[in-house]
C-alpha positions as CSV (number, residue, x, y, z in Angstrom):
1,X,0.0,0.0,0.0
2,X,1.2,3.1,-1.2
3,X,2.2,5.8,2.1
4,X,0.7,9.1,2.6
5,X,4.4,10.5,1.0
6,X,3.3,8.3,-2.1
7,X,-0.2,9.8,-2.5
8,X,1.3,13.4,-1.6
9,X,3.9,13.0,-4.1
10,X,1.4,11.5,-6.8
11,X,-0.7,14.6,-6.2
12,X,1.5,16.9,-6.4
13,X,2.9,15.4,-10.2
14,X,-0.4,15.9,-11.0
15,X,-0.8,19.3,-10.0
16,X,2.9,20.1,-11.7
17,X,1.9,18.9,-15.1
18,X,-0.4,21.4,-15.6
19,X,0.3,25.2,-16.6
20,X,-0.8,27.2,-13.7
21,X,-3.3,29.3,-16.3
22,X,-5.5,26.6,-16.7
23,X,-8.5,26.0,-15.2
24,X,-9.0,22.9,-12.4
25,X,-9.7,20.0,-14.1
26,X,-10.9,16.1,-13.6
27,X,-8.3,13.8,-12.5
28,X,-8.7,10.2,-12.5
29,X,-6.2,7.4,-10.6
30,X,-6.5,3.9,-9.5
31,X,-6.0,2.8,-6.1
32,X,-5.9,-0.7,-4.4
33,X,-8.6,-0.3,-2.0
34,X,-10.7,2.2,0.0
35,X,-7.9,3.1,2.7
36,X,-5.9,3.6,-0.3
37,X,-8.1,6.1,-2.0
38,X,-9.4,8.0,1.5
39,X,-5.4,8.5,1.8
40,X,-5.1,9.5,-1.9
41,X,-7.9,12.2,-1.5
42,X,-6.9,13.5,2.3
43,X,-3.2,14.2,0.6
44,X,-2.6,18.0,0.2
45,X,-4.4,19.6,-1.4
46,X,-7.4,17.8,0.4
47,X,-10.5,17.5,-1.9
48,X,-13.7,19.7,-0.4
49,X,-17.5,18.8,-0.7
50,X,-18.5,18.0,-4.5
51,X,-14.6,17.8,-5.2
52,X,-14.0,14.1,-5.7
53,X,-15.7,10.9,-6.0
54,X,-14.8,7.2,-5.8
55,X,-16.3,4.8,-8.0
56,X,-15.3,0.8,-9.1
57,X,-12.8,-0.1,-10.9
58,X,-11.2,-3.2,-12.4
59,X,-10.7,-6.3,-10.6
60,X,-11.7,-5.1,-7.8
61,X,-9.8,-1.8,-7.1
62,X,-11.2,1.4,-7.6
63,X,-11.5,4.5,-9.1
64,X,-10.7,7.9,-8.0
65,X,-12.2,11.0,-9.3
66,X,-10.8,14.3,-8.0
67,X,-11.4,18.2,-9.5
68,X,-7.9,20.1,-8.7
């Protein structure tokens, strides 16, 4: 399971890779199980209300949906 540094880290690639002019946008990853994707979303930034989503993915993992 990846470690709150992990999901921080992933976020924050994300964030980079997008010029700073654009609007926030959709992001979609896959993560491993629920504790995995609660981590994922309470990573700075933190997602508020209406901001993210989680949904199923394949074989069994799941699918998160976060606006940043």
């Amino acid at each position: 399971m990846a470690s709150q540094q992990d999901d921080a880290a992933q976020k924050q690639a994300l964030i980079a890779a997008k010029p700073q002019a654009l609007a926030r946008v959709w992001h979609v990853v896959n993560k491993s199980n629920g504790a995995a994707a609660v981590a994922f979303l309470n990573a700075g930034p933190a997602q508020q209300a209406g901001e993210a989503f989680v949904g199923p993915g394949p074989n069994g993992t799941l699918d998160v949906y976060a606006f940043f």
